[in-house]
N, C-alpha and C positions, 0 to 999 in steps of 0.2 A: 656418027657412030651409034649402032643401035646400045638399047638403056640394058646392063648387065641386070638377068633375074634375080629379082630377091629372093633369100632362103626364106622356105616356110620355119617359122619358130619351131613348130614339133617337129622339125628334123634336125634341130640343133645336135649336136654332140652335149651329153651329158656333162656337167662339169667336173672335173676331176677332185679326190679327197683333198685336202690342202690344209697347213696351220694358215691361221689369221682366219679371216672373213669374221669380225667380228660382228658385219651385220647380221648376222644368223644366230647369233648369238642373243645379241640383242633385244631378237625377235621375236627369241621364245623365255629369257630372263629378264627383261627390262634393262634399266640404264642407259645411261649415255656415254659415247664413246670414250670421254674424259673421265670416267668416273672405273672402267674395267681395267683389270691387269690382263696382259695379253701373254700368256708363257706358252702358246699353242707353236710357236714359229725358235730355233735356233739360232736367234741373232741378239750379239752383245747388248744389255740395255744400259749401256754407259758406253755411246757412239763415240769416235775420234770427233771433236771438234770443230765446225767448220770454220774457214778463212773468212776474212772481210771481202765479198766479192768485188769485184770493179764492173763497173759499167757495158765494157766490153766483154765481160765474161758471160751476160744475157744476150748484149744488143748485137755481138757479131757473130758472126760465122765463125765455129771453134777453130782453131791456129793450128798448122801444121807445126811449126817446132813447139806447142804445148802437148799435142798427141806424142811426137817423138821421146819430150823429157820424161812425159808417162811410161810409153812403154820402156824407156833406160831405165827409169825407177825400179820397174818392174823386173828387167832383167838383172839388177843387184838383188832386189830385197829377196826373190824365190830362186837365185842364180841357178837360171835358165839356160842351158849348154849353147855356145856361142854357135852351134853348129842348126841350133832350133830357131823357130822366126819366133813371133809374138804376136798380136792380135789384139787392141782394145774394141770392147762392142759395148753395148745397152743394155748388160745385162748379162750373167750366164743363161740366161733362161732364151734368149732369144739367141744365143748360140745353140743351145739344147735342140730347138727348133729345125737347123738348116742341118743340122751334122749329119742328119743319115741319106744327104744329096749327094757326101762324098763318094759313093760307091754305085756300084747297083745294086737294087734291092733283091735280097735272097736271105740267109738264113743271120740270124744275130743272136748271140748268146746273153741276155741280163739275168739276173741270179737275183730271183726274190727273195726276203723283200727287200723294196730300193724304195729310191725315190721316182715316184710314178711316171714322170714328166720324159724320161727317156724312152722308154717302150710304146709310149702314146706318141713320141714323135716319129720313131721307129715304124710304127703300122702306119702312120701318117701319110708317109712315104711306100707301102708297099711291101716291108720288109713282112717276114715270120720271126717270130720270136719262141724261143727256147730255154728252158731254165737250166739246162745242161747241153754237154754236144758237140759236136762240130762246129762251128758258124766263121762266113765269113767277116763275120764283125763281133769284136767283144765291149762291152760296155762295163763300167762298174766304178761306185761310188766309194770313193778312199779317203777318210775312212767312211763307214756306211751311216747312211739315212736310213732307217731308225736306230739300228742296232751299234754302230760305230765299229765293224768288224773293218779289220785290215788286211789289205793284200800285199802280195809279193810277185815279184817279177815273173817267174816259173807261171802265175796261170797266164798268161797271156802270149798268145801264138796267133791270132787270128790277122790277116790283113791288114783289117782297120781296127785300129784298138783306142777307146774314149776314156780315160781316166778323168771321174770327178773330182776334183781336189776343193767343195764348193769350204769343205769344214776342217783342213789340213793344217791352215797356219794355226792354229792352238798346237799341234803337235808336228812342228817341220819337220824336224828329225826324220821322222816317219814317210817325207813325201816321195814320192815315185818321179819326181821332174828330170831325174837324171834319162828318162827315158822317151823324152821329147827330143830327146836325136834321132831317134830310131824312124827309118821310116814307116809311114803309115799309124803315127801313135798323135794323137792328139790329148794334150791334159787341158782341165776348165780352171779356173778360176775364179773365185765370188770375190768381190768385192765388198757386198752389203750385209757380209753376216757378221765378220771377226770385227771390223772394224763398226758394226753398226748403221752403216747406213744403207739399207737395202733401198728405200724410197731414192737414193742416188741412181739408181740403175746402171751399175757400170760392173763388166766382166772383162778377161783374159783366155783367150784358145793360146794354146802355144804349142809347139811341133813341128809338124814337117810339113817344111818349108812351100813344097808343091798346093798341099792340101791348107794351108795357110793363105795363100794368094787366092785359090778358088773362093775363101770365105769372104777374102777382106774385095774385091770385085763382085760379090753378089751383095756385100753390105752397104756399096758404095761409099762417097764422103762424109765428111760431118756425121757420124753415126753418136761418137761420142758427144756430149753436152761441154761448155765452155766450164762450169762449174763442175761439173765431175772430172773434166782435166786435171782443173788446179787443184783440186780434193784430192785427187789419187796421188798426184804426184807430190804431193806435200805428206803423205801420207805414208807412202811408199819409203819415203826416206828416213822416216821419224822411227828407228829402231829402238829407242828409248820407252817410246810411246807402245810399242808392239811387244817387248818385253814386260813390260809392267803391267800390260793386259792379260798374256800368259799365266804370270803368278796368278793375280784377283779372279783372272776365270776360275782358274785351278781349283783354288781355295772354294770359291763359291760353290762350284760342282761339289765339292766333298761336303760343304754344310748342308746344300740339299738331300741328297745323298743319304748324311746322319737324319735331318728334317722327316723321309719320306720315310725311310723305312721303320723307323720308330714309330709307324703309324697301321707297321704288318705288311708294308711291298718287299718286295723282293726287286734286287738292280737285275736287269736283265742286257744290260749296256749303253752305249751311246759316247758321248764327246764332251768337253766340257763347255760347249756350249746347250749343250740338251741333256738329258739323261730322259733312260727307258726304262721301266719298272715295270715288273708283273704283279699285277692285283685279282683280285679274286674277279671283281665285277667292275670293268675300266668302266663301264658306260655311266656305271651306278658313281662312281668316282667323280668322273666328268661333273653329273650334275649337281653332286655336291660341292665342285667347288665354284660351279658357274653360276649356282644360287648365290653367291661370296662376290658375285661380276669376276669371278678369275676364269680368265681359257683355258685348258689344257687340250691338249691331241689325244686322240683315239683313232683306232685303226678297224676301217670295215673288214679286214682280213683276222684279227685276230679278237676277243672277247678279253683279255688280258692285258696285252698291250699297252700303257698311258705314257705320255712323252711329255714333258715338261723342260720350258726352258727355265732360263735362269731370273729370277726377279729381280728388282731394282734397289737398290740399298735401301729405300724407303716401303720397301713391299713386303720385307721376311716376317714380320710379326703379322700382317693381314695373313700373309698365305699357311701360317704356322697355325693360326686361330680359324683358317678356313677346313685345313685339315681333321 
């Protein structure tokens, strides 16, 4: 079998804006990775707890009826119409990746700004993209990345229609899941941001039923981890645990909130895992607090913009005094 050409490095794909990459951070304020707050990314910093793993949960091949009790978990705890399939994968983000194989590529509607990762899978694949319009594909992130704006049923008419739901369970109430019956609708799932562990890697497509089989045969077996089985589905069912996180976000969100704008921002939105503020000079923001080693987001689209998550119960007086 002749040797597949290597890519020339300057023809890489530029890498996309993103919270985290703390190495860059780093690089240009010192410290060590242990010594920074990282509030640049929307994921809980008081994670669900992990299990005592077993031995087989590394050393074997993950279990069919461990994948099944996950996804039942799943179809109680975001009661997922009996009439829609389910889906565990490695991630929302590598669901993010195959979803725009479900069709042919022609016109797709996403409504900036979002989160970037769907329109770059979107071209990936061929598609054009539109910030209004026609299209036969609608995308959109519920509630929204950065801003946490919320949709309603009425915009969505397209085909194939992607509802993100990566930042939803802080506010259920709110989710669109009743519309993973419908055909041609696909909703996501995160896994790693309410409950905290994104280094898990594990997500949820759920919908129709057709377009659900296409996925889980291009993903093949074993895609989920033996430890993210038993994690989700212990996790999935701990309602106690999921409601008491709801309040403490809550609250959290509103002390920052009080915290930032006492400091001259204005809220410009978000979730209560994030919040968005407008500031006079985000950039200028940034580097004062990343001289402090703390992350925050900033957006190449806007000079305003600052995104902050939520910090760690041992972090509000560092981030109060970095302010």
């Amino acid at each position: 079998m002749p040797a597949m050409p290597e890519r020339p490095l300057d023809n890489a794909p530029p890498p996309r804006d993103h919270g985290g990459n703390l190495s860059a951070a780093m690089a240009e304020f010192g410290g060590t990775r242990s010594g920074w707050m990282d509030l640049s990314t929307g994921i809980n910093p008081h994670p669900y707890p992990l299990p005592d793993f077993t031995a087989g949960d590394w050393g074997a091949l993950p279990d069919a009826d461990a994948l099944a009790e996950l996804e039942h978990a799943a179809r109680a705890f975001w009661n997922i119409p009996e009439q829609a399939a389910v889906l565990a994968a490695p991630g929302a983000s590598a669901l993010i990746a195959v979803l725009p194989a479900l069709a042919a590529p022609r016109w797709v509607q996403i409504t900036k700004p979002t989160y970037n990762e769907h329109a770059a899978a979107f071209e990936a694949h061929g598609w054009m993209i539109r910030d209004k319009g026609p299209a036969e594909a609608r995308v959109v992130v519920h509630p929204n990345n950065p801003d946490g704006r919320l949709w309603s049923e009425e915009h969505f008419t397209s085909p194939l229609t992607i509802i993100d739901e990566s930042f939803c369970d802080v506010c259920p109430d709110q989710s669109l899941i009743r519309m993973a019956a419908r055909p041609g609708v696909i909703v996501l799932k995160s896994f790693g941001k309410f409950w905290g562990l994104a280094g898990m890697r594990l997500g949820f497509t759920i919908g129709d039923p057709e377009l659900i089989a296409k996925l889980a045969t291009w993903q093949g077996p074993w895609a989920v981890s033996g430890p993210a089985l038993r994690t989700g589905a212990l996790a999935l069912q701990d309602r106690p645990w999921a409601e008491a996180t709801r309040t403490r976000l809550r609250q959290d969100a509103a002390r920052l909130d009080e915290l930032v704008l006492a400091k001259g921002a204005s809220l410009a939105g978000g979730t209560d895992l994030f919040r968005l503020y407008n500031v006079e000079d985000a950039p200028a923001w940034q580097r004062q607090l990343a001289r402090a080693h703390i992350w925050s987001r900033i957006f190449p689209y806007s000079q305003s913009y600052l995104r902050l998550g939520l910090p760690p119960s041992d972090g509000w007086a560092r981030l109060e005094a970095a302010l």
